[in-house]
N, C-alpha and C positions, 0 to 999 in steps of 0.2 A: 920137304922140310915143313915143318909144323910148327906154325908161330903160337907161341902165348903170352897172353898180354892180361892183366890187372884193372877193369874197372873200378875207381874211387867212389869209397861209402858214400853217395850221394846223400840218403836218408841220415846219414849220421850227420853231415854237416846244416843240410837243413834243418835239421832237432837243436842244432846249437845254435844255429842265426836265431830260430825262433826262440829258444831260450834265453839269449842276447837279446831282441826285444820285447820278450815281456818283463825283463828284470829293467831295461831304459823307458818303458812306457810308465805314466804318472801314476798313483793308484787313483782309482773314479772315487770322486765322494759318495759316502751314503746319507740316501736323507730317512731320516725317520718318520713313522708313519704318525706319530705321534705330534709332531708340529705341522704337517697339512691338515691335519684335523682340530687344530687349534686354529691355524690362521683364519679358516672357513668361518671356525663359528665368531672370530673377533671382525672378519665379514659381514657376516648375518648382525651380529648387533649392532655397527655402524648404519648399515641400511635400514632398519628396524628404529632406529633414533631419528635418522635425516627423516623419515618417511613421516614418524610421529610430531616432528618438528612443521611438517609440509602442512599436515592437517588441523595445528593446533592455528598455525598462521593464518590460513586458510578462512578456519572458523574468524577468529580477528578480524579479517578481514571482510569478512561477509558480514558480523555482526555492526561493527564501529563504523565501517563507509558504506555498503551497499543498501545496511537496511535504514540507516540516516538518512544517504540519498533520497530511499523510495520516502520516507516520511516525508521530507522537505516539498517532494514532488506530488505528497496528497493530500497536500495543507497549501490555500488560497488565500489570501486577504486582496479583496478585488470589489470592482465596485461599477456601475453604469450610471448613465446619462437618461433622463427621459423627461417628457413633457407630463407636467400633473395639471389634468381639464380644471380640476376643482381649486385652482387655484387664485388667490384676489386678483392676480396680471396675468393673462391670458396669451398666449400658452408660457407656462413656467417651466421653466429647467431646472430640474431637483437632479439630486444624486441621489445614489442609493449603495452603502456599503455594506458588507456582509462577510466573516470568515466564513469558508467554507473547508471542513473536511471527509475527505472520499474514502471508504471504504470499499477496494473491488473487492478483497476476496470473501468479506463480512458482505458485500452485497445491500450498505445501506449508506446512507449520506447524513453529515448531522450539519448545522446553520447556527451559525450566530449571527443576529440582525442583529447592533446597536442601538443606543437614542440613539433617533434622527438627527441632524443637524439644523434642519429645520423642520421639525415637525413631518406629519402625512403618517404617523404608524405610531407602534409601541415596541419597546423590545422586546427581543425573544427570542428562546432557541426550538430548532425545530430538527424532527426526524423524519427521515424515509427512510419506512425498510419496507426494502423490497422481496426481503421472504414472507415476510408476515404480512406483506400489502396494506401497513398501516403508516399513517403518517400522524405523528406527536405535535403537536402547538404548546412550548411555554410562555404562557404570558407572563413577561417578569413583573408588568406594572403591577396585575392582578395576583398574582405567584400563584396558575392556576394551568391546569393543564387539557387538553383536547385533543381528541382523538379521531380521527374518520378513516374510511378506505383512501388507499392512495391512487391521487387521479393520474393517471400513467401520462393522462394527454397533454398534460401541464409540466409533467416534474420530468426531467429527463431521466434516463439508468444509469446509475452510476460510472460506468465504461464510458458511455456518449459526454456524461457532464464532464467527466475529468478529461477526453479529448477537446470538448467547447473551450474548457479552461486554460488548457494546453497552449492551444493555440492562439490565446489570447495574452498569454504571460508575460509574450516580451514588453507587452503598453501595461498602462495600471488599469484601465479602464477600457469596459467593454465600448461595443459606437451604440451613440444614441439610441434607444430603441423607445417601445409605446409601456402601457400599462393595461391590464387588464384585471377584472372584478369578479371575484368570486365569493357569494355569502351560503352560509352557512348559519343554523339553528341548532342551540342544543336541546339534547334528549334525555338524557338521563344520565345517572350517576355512576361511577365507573369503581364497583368492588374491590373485584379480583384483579389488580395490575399487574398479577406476575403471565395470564393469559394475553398478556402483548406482547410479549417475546422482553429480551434480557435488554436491549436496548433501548427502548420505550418505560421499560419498566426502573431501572435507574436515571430517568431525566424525569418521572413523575413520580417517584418515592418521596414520601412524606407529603405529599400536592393531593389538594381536591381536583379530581381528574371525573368529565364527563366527557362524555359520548357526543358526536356533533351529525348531524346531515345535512350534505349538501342540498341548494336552495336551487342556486344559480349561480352561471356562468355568462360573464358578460364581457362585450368589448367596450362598451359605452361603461361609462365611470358616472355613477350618480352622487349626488349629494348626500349625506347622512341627513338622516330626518329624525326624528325623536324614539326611535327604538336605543333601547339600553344592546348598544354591539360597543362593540372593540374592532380593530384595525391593525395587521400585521402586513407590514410591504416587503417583499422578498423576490429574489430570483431563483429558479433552476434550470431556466431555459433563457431563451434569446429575447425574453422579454420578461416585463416587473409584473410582480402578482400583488395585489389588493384583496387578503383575504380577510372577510366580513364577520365575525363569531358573533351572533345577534341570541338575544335571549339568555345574556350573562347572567348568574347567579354569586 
C-alpha cells in the first residue's frame, strides 16, 4: 500500500507572517542630513561665543585686579628710625620717610624723600637704574639735577629692595638702624640728557643737570664745615645714606 500525504506551503505562510509584520511594524523616522549639519554649526558658534566671552573676562580680569594688585605691591610709603651723631642731644632719634617705587621688570627704583620733619636733608627724588648703572639726584630746594655711577654696595637691586620691603610691610617702620656719609663733588655740566637712558632723562628735563664724583664713603658722620654742599638723607638698604653734593653751582 502506498500512502500519500501533502506537506503544507511552509514558505507561503511564512511570506505572509512576514508580510503581517512589516505592515504592524511603525515606519522609522528619517532624519535629514540637512539639520545635523545645522545643529553642528549652531554648536560651533555657541562654543566660539562662550570661549570669546572666557578671554575677554579673562583680560578684565588680569587687567583691573592682577595688574592693580602688582602696582599696590610696588608702591611703599615707609620710613625708619635712626640716631643723627650731629645732632644738639646726643644720640637723637630722627625719622626718616620716603615713598618708594620698584620697578622689577624696568629694572630701576625711583624715591621720593620729603621735607624733613625736622630738618638733616633736602628734598628730592631720586633714580637707580640699574641698566644704565646711573643714579639721578633731584634737588627740589635747588631744582637741580646730579648724576654719578650707581654704587651697587649701598643701593640694593630692585628684586632684594622690594623683598626688604616686603618683609617689612606688615609694621610702618623699619627697626632702628645707623646712618652713614657719602660725599660727593661735581664735575661738569651735563649736555646731552637723552644719553642717561629714558628714566633719568625725564626727571632732569628742563634741570641744570651736572655730573658728580664720588669723594668718600664714611661710617663716621662729620659735621658740615663751610664748603657750599647740599644734603639728601635716604634709604635703599638697611641703613640711612647721607649723601654730600659739595661744589654746588
Amino acid at each position: 500500500m502506498v500512502k500519500i500525504s501533502f506537506q503544507p506551503a511552509v514558505a507561503g505562510v511564512k511570506g505572509d507572517k512576514a508580510d503581517k509584520a512589516a505592515e504592524e511594524r511603525p515606519p522609522q523616522p528619517r532624519y535629514k542630513k540637512g539639520g545635523s549639519v545645522g545643529s553642528v554649526c549652531y554648536l560651533s558658534m555657541g562654543m566660539v561665543v562662550l570661549l570669546t566671552g572666557l578671554v575677554f573676562a579673562s583680560v578684565y580680569i588680569y587687567r583691573y585686579f592682577f595688574l592693580a594688585q602688582l602696582a599696590r605691591d610696588n608702591f611703599f610709603h615707609c620710613g625708619v628710625f635712626y640716631e643723627d651723631p650731629l645732632s644738639a642731644q646726643m644720640p637723637a632719634r630722627m625719622e626718616l620717610e620716603e615713598d618708594v617705587k620698584i620697578y622689577l621688570e624696568e629694572n630701576y627704583e625711583r624715591i621720593n624723600v620729603p621735607v624733613p620733619q625736622f630738618g638733616g636733608g633736602d628734598p628730592a627724588d631720586i633714580i637707580h637704574d640699574f641698566q644704565r648703572g646711573l643714579t639721578a639726584y633731584h634737588d627740589i630746594s635747588l631744582d637741580k639735577c646730579y648724576v654719578i655711577e650707581l654704587n651697587t654696595t649701598i643701593v640694593l637691586p630692585p628684586r632684594n629692595f622690594w623683598e626688604l620691603l616686603m618683609n617689612v610691610k606688615r609694621g610702618t617702620y623699619l627697626p632702628q638702624t645707623y646712618i652713614i656719609q657719602e660725599e660727593m663733588v661735581v664735575t661738569e655740566h651735563v649736555n646731552d640728557k637723552e644719553a642717561l637712558g629714558s628714566f633719568i632723562y625725564h626727571l632732569c628735563s628742563g634741570k641744570d643737570t651736572y655730573r658728580l664724583r664720588r669723594r668718600a664713603t664714611q661710617r663716621r658722620i662729620t659735621k658740615r664745615g663751610a664748603k657750599n654742599c647740599s644734603a639728601i638723607r635716604h634709604f635703599e638698604n638697611t641703613f640711612v645714606v647721607e649723601t654730600r653734593i659739595c661744589g654746588v653751582v
